[in-house]
C-alpha positions as CSV (number, residue, x, y, z in Angstrom):
1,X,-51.4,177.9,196.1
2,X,-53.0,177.9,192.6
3,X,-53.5,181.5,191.1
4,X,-55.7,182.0,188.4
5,X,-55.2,184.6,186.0
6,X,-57.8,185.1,182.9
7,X,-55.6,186.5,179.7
8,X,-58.2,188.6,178.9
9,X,-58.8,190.2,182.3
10,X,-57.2,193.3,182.6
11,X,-58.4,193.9,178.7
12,X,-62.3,193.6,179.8
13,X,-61.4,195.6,183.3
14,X,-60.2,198.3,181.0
15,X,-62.9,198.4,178.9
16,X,-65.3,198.2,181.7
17,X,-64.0,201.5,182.9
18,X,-64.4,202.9,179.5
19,X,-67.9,202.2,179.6
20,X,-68.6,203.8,182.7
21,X,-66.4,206.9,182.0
22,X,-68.3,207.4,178.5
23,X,-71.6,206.7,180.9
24,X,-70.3,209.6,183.2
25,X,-69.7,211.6,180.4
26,X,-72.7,211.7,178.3
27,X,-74.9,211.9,181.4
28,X,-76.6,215.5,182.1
29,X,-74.6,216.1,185.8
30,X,-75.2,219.9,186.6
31,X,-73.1,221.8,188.8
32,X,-75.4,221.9,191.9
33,X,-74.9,217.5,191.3
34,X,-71.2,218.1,191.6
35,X,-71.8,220.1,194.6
36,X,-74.1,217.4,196.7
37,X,-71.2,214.8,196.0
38,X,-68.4,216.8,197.0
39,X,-70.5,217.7,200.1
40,X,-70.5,214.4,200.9
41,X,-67.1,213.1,200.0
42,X,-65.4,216.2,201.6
43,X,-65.1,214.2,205.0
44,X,-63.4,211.2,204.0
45,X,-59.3,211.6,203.6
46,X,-59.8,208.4,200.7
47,X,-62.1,210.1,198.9
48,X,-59.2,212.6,197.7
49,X,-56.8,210.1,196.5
50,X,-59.5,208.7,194.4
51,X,-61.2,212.0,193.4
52,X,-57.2,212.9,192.2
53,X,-57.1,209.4,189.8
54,X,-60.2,210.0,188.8
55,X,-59.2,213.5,187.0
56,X,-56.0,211.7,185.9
57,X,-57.6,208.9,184.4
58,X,-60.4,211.2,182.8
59,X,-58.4,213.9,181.3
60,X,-55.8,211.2,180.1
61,X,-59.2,210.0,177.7
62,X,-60.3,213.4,177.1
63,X,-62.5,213.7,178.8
64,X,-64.1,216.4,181.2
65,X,-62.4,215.8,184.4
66,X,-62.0,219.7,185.3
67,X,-65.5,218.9,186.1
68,X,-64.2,217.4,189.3
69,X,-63.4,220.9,190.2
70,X,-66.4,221.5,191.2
71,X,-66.2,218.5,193.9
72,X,-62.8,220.0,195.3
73,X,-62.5,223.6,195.4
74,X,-65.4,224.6,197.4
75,X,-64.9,222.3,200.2
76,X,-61.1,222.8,201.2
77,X,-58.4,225.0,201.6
78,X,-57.1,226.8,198.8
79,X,-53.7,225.2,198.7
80,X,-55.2,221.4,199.0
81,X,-57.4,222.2,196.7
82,X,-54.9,224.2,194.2
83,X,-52.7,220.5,194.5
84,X,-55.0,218.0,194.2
85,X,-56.6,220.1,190.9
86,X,-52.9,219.9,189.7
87,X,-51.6,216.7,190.5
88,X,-54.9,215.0,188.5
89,X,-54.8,217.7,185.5
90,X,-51.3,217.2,185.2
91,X,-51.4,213.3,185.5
92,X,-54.3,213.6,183.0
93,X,-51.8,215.7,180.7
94,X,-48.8,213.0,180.8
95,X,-51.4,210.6,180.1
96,X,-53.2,212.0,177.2
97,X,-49.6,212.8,175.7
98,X,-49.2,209.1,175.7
99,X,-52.2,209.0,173.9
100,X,-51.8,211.5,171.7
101,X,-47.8,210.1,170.7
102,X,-49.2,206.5,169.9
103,X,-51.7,208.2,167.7
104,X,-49.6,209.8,165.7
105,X,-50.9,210.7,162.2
106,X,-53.5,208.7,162.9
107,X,-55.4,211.1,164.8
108,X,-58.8,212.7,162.9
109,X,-59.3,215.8,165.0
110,X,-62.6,217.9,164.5
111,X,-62.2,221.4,163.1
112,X,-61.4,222.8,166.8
113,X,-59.0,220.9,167.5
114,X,-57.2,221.1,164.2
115,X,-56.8,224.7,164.5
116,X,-55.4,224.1,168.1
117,X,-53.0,221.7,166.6
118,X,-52.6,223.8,163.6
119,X,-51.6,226.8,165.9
120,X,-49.3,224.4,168.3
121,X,-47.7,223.0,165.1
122,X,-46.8,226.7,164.7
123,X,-46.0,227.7,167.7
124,X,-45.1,225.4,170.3
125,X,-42.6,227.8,173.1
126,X,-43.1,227.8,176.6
127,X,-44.5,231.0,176.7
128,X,-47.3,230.3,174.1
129,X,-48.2,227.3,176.0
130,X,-48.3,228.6,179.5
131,X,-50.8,231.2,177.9
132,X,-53.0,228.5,176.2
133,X,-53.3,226.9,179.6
134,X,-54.3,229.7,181.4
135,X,-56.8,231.2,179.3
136,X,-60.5,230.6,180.5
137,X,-62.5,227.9,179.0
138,X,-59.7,226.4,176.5
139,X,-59.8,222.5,175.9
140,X,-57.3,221.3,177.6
141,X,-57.9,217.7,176.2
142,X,-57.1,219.3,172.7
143,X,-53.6,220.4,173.8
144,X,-52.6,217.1,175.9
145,X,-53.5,215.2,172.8
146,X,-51.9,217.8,170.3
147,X,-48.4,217.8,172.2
148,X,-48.5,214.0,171.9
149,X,-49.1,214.2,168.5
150,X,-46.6,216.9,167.5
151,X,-43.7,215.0,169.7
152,X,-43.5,218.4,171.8
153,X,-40.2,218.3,174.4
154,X,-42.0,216.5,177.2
155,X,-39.7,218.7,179.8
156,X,-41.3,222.3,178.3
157,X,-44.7,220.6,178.3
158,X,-45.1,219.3,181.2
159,X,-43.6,222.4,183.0
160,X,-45.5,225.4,180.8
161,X,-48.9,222.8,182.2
162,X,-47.7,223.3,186.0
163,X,-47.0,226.8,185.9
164,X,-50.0,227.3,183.6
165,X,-53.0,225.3,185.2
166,X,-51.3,226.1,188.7
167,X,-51.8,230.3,187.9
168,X,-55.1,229.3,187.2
169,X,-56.1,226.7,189.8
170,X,-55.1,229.4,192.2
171,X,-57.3,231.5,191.1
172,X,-60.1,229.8,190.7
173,X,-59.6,227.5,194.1
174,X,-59.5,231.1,195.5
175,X,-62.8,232.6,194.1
176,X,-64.7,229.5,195.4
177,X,-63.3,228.8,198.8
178,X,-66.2,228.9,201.4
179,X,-69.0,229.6,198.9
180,X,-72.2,227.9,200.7
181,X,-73.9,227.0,197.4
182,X,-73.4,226.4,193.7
183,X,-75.3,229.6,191.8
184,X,-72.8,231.8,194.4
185,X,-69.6,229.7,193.6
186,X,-70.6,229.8,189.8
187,X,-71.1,233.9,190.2
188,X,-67.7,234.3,191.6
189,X,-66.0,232.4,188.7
190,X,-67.8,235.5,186.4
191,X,-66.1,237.3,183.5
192,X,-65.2,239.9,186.1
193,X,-63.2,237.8,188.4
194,X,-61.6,235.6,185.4
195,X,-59.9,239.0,184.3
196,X,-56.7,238.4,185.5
197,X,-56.7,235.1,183.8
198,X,-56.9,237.0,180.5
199,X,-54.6,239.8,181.1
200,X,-51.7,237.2,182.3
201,X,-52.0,235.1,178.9
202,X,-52.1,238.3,176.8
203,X,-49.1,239.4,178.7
204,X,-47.4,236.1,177.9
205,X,-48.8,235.6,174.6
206,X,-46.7,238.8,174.0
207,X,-43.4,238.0,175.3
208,X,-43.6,235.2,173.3
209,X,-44.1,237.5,170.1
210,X,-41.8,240.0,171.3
211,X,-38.9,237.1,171.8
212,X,-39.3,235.6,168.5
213,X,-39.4,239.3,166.7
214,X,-35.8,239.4,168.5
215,X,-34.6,236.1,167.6
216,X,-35.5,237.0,163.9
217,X,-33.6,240.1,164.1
218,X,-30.6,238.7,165.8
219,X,-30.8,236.3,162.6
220,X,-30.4,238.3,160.1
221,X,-27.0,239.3,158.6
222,X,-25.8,242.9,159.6
C-alpha cells in the first residue's frame, strides 16, 4: 500500500493552527460567549479532552487560554474543573518553557515583561514563584516564557506552577460552581472574594524574604 506523505505537511498543519489561534485571539469573545459554548460543550465527555489541549496548546504560544476557564468552571464539579484548569495551564507552562529556552537571548520582551523577567532573573525560589502564580490577574505567559529563558530548574518550576495555579484554580473553580449566568459568575470572582488570593502570596512572598534574610546571616562570618 502506497503512503503519501507531503514534506511540508506538518509545517503548513502547524501554521494553519497558528492562524486560527491568532484568529481566536484577536477576536472580541466576551464572557457571556465563553459561557453559551461551554453550555453547550458541557454534555459531551470529548469535549474536555479537547477543551484541556486547547489551554495547553494556547498558553504554550502565549496566548490567553485561562480564558477557557470560563468554559469549564461553571459547568462542573469543583474538583474536575480544578484538574482540567491544571492539567492545560500546566501543559501550557512546560510548553511555553520550551519556547521560552529555544529563545534564549533572543527574546525582545515589552516593558512588562522585562520587569517580570528582570524580577525572576532576581529572584527565582520556590516561594517567590508560587506567589507570582497565585496573585490575581498576573501574566502567566510572561513567567512560562521567562523561566525558559532564564534556564530556571524545570523540577522547582514546574512544581511552584502546580501548587501555585492549583491554590488558585480552587478558588476560583469554587466561587463559580453553579452560577446560572455570566454577570453572577463574574461578581463572585470580585475583589472581595479574590482576598485570600492576595493574603496567601503576601504570606509567601514573605517567607521567601524572611529565608533569604537568614541565609545571609547564616553567611556571614561570626
Amino acid at each position: 500500500m502506497f503512503r503519501y506523505s507531503h514534506p511540508r505537511l506538518p509545517m503548513l498543519i502547524l501554521i494553519g493552527f497558528a492562524l486560527l489561534l491568532l484568529i481566536a485571539a484577536l477576536l472580541p469573545i466576551s464572557v457571556g460567549d465563553l459561557w453559551q459554548w461551554g453550555a453547550k460543550l458541557a454534555g459531551h465527555p470529548l469535549a474536555i479532552v479537547g477543551i484541556v489541549v486547547l489551554m495547553a496548546v494556547m498558553m504554550s504560544f502565549g496566548l490567553p487560554g485561562s480564558l477557557l476557564f470560563w468554559i469549564i468552571a461553571p459547568f462542573h464539579v469543583p474538583w474536575l474543573s480544578t484538574s482540567m484548569l491544571l492539567v492545560g495551564s500546566i501543559g501550557g507552562a512546560l510548553g511555553a518553557y520550551r519556547v521560552g529556552k529555544r529563545l534564549g537571548d533572543t527574546w525582545r520582551p515589552d516593558k512588562y515583561a522585562r520587569q517580570i523577567l528582570r524580577l525572576l532573573g532576581k529572584r527565582s525560589d520556590f516561594l517567590t514563584q508560587c506567589a507570582l502564580r497565585i496573585l490575581p490577574g498576573f501574566p502567566h505567559a510572561f513567567i512560562n516564557l521567562a523561566g525558559g529563558v532564564l534556564h530556571l530548574p524545570l523540577l522547582s518550576f514546574s512544581l511552584a506552577a502546580l501548587l501555585g495555579l492549583g491554590i488558585k484554580w480552587g478558588l476560583y473553580t469554587h466561587a463559580v460552581h453553579g452560577m446560572v449566568s455570566a454577570n453572577q459568575a463574574e461578581q463572585a470572582l470580585s475583589v472581595y472574594a479574590m482576598l485570600p488570593l492576595f493574603i496567601f502570596a503576601g504570606l509567601m512572598i514573605l517567607g521567601a524574604l524572611v529565608k533569604q534574610l537568614w541565609l545571609r546571616k547564616s553567611q556571614q562570618p561570626e
